[in-house]
C-alpha positions in Angstrom: 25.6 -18.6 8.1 22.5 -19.2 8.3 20.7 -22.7 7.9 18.4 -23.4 4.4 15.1 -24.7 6.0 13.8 -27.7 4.3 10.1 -26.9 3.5 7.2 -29.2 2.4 3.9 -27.3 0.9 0.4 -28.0 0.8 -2.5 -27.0 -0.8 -6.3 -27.7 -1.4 -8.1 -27.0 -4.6 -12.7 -26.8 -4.1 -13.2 -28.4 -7.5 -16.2 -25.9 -7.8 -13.2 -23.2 -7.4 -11.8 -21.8 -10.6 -8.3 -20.8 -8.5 -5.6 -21.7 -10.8 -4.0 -24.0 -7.5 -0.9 -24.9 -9.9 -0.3 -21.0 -10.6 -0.5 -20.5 -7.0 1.5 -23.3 -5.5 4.4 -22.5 -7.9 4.1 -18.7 -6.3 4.2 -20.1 -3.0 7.3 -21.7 -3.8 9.1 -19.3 -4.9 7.5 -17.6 -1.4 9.5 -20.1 0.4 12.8 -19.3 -1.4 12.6 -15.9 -0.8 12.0 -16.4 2.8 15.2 -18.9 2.8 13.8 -21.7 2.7 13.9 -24.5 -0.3 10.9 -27.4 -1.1 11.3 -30.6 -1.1 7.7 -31.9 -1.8 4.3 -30.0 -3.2 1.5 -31.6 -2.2 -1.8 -30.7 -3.4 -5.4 -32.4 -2.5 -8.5 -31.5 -4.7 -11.9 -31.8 -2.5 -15.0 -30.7 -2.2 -14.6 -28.5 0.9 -12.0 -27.9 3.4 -11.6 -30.1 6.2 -12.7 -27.6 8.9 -10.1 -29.7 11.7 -7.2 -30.1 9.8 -7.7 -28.3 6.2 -6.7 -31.1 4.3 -8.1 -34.5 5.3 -6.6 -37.2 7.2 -5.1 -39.7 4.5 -3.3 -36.7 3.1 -1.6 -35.1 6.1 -0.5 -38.7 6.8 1.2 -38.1 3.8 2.7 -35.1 3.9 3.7 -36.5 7.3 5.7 -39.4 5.9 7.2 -37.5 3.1 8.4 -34.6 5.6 10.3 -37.5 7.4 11.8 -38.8 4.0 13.3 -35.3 3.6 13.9 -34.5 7.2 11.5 -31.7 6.7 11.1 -29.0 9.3 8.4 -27.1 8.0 5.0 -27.5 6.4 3.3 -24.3 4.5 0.0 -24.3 3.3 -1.2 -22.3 0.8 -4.3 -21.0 2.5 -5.0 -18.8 5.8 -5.4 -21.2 9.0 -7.0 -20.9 12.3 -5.3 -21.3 15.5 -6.9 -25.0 15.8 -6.2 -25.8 12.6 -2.0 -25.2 12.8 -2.4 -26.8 16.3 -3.7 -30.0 15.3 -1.6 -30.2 11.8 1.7 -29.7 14.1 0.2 -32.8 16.3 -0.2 -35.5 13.5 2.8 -34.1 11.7 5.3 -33.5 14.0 6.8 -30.4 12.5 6.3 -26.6 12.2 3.0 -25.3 10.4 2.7 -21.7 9.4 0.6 -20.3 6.5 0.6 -18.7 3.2 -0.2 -15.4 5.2 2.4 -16.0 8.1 5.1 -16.9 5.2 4.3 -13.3 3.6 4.5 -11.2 6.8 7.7 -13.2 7.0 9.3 -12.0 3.9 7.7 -8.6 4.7 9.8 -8.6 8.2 12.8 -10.1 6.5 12.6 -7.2 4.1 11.5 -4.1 6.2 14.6 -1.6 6.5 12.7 2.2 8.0 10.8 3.0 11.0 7.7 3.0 9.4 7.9 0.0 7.4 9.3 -2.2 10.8 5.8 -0.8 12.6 3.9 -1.8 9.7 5.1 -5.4 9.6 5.2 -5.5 13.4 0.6 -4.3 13.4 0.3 -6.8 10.7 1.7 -9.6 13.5 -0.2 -8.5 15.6 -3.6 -8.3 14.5 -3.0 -11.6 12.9 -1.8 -13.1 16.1 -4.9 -12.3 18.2 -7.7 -13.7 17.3 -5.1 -16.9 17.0 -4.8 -16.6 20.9 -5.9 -19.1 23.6 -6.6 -18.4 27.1 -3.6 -16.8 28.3 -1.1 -16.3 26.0 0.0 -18.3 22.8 2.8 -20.5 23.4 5.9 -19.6 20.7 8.8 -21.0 22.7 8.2 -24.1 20.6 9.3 -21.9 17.6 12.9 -21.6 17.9 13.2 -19.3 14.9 13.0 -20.1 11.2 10.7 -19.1 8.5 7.6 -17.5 9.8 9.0 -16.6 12.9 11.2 -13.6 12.4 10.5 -9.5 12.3 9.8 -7.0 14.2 6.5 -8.9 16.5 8.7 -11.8 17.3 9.0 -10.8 21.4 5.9 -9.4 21.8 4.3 -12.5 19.9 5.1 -13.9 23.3 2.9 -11.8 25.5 -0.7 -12.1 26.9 -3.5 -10.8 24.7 -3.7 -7.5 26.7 -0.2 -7.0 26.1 -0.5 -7.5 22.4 -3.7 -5.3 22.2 -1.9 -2.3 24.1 0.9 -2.5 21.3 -1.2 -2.4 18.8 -2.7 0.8 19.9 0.8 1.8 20.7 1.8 1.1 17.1 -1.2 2.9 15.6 -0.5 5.8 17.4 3.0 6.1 16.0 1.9 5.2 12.4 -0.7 8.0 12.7 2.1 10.4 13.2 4.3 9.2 10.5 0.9 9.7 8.5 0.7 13.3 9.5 4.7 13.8 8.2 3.6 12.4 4.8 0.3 14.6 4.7 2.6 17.6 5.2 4.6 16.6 2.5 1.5 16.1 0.1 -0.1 19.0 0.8 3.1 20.7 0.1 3.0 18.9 -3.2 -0.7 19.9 -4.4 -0.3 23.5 -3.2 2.5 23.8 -6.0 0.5 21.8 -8.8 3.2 19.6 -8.9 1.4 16.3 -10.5 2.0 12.9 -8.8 2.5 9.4 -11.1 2.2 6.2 -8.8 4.1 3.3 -10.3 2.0 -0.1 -9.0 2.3 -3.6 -9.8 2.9 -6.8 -9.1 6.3 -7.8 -7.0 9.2 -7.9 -8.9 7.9 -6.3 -12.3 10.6 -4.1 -12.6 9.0 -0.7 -10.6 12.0 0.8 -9.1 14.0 -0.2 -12.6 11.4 1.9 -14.3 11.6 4.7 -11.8 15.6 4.6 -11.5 15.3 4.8 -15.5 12.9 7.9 -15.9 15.6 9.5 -13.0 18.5 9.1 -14.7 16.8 11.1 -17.5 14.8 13.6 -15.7 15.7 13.5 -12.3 16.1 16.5 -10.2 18.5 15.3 -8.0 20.6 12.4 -9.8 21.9 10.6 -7.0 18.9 9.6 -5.5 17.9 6.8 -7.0 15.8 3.7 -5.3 16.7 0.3 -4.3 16.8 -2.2 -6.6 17.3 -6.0 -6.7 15.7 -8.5 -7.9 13.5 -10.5 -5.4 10.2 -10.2 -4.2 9.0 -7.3 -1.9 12.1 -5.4 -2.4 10.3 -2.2 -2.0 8.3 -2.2 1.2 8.0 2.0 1.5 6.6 4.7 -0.5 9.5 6.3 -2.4 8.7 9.5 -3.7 11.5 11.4 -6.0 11.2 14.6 -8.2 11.2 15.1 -12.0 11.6 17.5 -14.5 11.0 16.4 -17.7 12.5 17.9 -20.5 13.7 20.7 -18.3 10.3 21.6 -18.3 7.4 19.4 -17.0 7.6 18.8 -13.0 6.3 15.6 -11.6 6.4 13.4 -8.3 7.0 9.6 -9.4 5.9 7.2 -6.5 7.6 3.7 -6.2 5.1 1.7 -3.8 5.2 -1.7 -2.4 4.9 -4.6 -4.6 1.1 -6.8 -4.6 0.8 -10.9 -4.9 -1.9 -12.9 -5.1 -3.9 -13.2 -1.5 -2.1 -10.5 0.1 -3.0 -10.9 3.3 -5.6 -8.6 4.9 -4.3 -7.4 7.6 -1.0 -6.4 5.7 -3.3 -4.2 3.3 -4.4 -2.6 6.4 -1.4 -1.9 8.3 0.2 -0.6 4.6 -3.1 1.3 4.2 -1.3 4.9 5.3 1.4 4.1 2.9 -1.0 2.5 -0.2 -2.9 5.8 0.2 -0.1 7.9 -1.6 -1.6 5.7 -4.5 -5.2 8.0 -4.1 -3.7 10.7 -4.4 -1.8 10.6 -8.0 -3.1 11.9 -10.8 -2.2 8.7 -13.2 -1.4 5.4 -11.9 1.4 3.4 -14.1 0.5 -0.3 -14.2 4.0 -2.2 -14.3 3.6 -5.7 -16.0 6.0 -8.5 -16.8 5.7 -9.4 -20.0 7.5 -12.5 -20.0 5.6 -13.8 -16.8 3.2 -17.0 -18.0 1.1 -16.0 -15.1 0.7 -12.3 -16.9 -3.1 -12.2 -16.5 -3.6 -13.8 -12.9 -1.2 -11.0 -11.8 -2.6 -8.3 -13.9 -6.2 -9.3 -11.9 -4.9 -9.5 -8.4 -3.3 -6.1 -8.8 -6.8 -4.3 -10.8 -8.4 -6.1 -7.0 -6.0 -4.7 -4.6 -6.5 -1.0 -6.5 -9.9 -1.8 -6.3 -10.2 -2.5 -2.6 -8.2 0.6 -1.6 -10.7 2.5 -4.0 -7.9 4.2 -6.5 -9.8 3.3 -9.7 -11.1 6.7 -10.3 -7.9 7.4 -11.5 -6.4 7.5 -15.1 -4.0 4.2 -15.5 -1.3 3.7 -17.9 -0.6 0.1 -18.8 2.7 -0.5 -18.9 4.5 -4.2 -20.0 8.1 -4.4 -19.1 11.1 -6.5 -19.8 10.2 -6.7 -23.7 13.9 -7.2 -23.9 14.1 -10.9 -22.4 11.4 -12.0 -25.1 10.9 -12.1 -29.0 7.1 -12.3 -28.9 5.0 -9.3 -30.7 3.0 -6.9 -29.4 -0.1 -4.8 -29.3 0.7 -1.7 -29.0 -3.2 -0.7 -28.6 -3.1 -3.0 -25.7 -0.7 -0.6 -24.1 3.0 0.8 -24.0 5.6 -2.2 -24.4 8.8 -1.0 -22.8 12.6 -2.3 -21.7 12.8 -0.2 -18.3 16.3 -2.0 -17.9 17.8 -0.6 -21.5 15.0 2.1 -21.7 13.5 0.9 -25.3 10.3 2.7 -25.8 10.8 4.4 -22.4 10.1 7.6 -24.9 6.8 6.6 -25.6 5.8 5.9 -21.8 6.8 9.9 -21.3 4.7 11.3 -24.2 1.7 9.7 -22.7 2.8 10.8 -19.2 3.2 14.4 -20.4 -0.2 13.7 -22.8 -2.4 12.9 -19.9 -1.2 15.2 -17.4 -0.3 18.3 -19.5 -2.2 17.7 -22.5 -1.5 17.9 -25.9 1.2 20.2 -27.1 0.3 23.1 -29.2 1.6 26.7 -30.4 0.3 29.6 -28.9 0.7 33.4 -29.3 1.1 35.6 -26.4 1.5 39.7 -26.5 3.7 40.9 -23.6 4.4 44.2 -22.2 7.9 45.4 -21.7 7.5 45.0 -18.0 5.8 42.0 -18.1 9.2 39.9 -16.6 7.2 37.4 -15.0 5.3 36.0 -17.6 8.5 36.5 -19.9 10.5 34.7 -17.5 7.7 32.2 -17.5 7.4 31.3 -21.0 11.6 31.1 -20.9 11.9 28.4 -18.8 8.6 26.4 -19.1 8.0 26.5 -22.6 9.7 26.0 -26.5 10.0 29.7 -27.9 10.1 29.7 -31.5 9.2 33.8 -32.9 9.6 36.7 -31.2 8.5 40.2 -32.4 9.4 42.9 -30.6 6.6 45.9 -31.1 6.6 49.5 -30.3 3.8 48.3 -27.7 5.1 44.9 -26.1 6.9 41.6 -27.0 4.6 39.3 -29.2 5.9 35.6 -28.4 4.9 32.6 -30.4 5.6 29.3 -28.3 5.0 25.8 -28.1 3.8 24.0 -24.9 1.2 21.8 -23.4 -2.3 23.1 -22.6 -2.1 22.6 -18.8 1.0 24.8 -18.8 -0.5 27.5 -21.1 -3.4 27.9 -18.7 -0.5 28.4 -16.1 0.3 31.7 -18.0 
C-alpha cells in the first residue's frame, strides 16, 4: 500500500495581479490529492514581485519551514513554475522536497497515462521541462526517492546527461509523429465519407466521457464501446473517438479529449498538441461545464484560452452546463443548453442543436423518381422520414422529411 505523502503548499499573489490566488490554491489542493498526496498547511504570501532567489521571501519560507516540521511534512508545492535555482535553494532552507505546480500536473498526467501514445506524451513533457532545469552534467534525482512529482514514464531517463535527454526527445518525437500519421489516416477516412466530427472539450472532470457514454447508449453504433469514466481529474488523457447514428439516421464522430485546468503547463500543451489537434478538425466543438462548480467562470476562461492557443475558435461551439441534477438553481436557457449527462435530462435538446447545426433545419421535400432509380430510393429509405408516396405511370413521387444537408446528399 502505498504511503499518503504529507504535503505543505505555497503560493504568491502580485497585488497588482487580478489571479483569483484563493481559487487557485484550493485547485492545487485538490492537485495534490489526486496525485496521493494530502495538505497539511496552505500558505500564501501577497507581494509586490516574486523573489527572484527563492520565490517567496525569506521570513515566509522560514515559515513554511517550521510548519513542514510541525506536520512532519515531506513535500512543499508551489503554486507557480520554478527555475532550477529556485527548487534548489527552497530544498536548502527547508529541508524537504520542492516540486511545482507544473511538475505536480505532469505527475497526475504520468499517474494517469494508460496507451502508448499517451506514456510518450507524458514522458516529452518531462523532458523538455527537465532540460533547461539541467546543470553541468547531469541533474542529480537520486535525492528523490519516489513520491509525488517523481513518477511516469521520464523517471530513469530524468537521470541522464543532457545529451542523453535531448536524443530521447528526438526519439520520442519521431514515434509520436508516426502515431500522428495513424490518426491522419483515420481522419482522412472520416472527411472522405462526410461523416461530421463533434469534439466534446472542457474543463477536468465536467462530466465529458458521462456525456459521450450518454449520447452512445442512445445512438451508438457499436454499444459496447463506451469510454472510461471515473470521477477524478485527468481521467481521459487520449482522444477517444466513437461512432453515432442518430435517430438511425444522422452519422457523426463524437470526440472525448483530454481534460484542461488552469496553467496547464506549456510544454504538456505541446507534447498533447498531435492529440488536441483532433479538436481542429470538428465541425462543432461541445463546451462541457459544471454547473455546480463556484469556480464556473475561471474554468469557463481558462478553457475559451487553451481553444484559443491551439487556434480552434473558428469553429461553431455549443455551450453545454452539466450536472443540473446536483443543483436547484434556475437557468438561462439563452445562455445555453442545461443538461443532466448522468440521468440524460435535456440530453434531447443538446441533439436537436447537434443535428440543427450540422444538418440543418428539418424540412419536407418532394422528390420524382424513376422506376429504376434504386439508389436514390434506397437512399431516401434509410436516411430520411417518408411520409406520401404516389406511384405514377412515369416514376415514384416521394414526399419526405429530412434535414437540408442530407437533402443536398440526394
Amino acid at each position: 500500500m502505498e504511503l499518503i505523502e504529507k504535503c505543505v503548499i505555497a503560493g504568491v499573489k502580485i497585488k497588482q495581479s487580478r489571479t483569483d490566488i484563493d481559487y487557485e490554491m484550493e485547485e492545487l489542493k485538490q492537485l495534490v490529492e489526486a496525485s496521493g498526496g494530502i495538505v497539511e498547511y496552505s500558505v500564501v504570501q501577497e507581494k509586490d514581485n516574486y523573489t527572484a532567489s527563492t520565490y517567496l521571501g525569506k521570513g515566509k519560507v522560514e515559515e513554511i519551514r517550521v510548519l513542514c516540521e510541525e506536520v512532519e511534512a515531506t513535500l512543499v508545492v508551489v503554486n507557480d513554475e520554478l527555475t532550477g535555482s529556485q527548487i534548489n535553494n527552497l530544498e536548502k532552507m527547508l529541508n524537504v522536497r520542492v516540486i511545482d505546480r507544473t511538475m505536480l500536473i505532469l505527475d497526475i498526467f504520468a499517474l494517469r497515462a494508460k496507451t502508448k501514445e499517451s506514456k510518450l506524451q507524458v514522458e516529452l513533457a518531462q523532458l523538455k521541462y527537465t532540460m533547461p532545469r539541467l546543470k553541468g552534467k547531469g541533474i542529480e534525482m537520486s535525492k528523490l526517492g519516489g513520491g509525488i512529482g517523481t513518477r511516469g514514464p521520464g523517471e530513469k531517463k530524468l537521470e541522464t546527461d543532457r545529451r542523453h535527454i535531448e536524443n530521447n526527445i528526438h526519439e520520442i518525437e519521431k514515434q509520436l509523429k508516426k502515431a500522428k500519421t495513424v490518426r491522419e489516416v483515420n481522419r482522412k477516412s472520416r472527411l472522405k465519407n462526410n461523416v461530421p466530427v463533434i469534439a466534446v472539450v472542457g474543463y477536468t472532470n465536467a462530466g465529458k466521457s458521462t456525456l459521450i457514454n450518454s449520447l452512445l447508449n442512445l445512438y451508438g453504433v457499436e454499444k459496447d464501446k463506451e469510454v472510461f469514466v471515473y470521477d477524478m481529474l485527468f481521467a481521459t488523457l487520449t482522444t477517444e473517438n466513437r461512432k453515432l447514428r442518430i435517430l438511425d439516421k444522422y452519422e457523426a464522430v463524437i470526440t472525448d479529449t483530454v481534460g484542461f485546468i488552469s496553467k496547464l503547463p506549456t510544454k504538456l500543451v505541446e507534447s498533447f498538441k498531435s492529440t488536441l489537434e483532433e479538436i481542429n478538425y470538428s465541425d462543432i466543438i461541445i463546451h462541457l461545464m459544471d454547473v455546480t462548480n463556484k469556480d464556473l467562470n475561471v474554468q469557463k476562461d481558462t478553457t475559451d484560452e487553451i481553444l484559443k492557443e491551439i487556434k480552434a475558435t473558428d469553429i461553431p461551439v455549443i455551450e453545454v452546463y452539466n450536472k443540473i441534477d446536483k443543483t436547484d438553481i434556475s437557468f438561462d436557457d439563452s445562455q445555453g443548453i442545461y443538461i443532466s449527462a448522468k440521468t440524460g435530462l435535456n440530453i434531447g435538446k443538446l441533439v436537436e442543436r447537434i443535428l440543427l447545426l450540422l444538418y440543418g433545419a428539418s424540412k419536407t421535400y418532394t422528390a420524382r423518381l424513376s422506376y429504376s432509380d434504386h439508389a436514390k430510393l434506397s437512399f431516401l429509405e434509410n436516411n430520411t422520414n417518408i411520409i406520401e408516396r404516389e406511384y405514377l405511370e412515369a416514376g415514384i413521387n416521394v414526399v419526405f422529411e429530412t434535414r437540408e444537408k442530407m437533402y443536398e446528399k440526394l
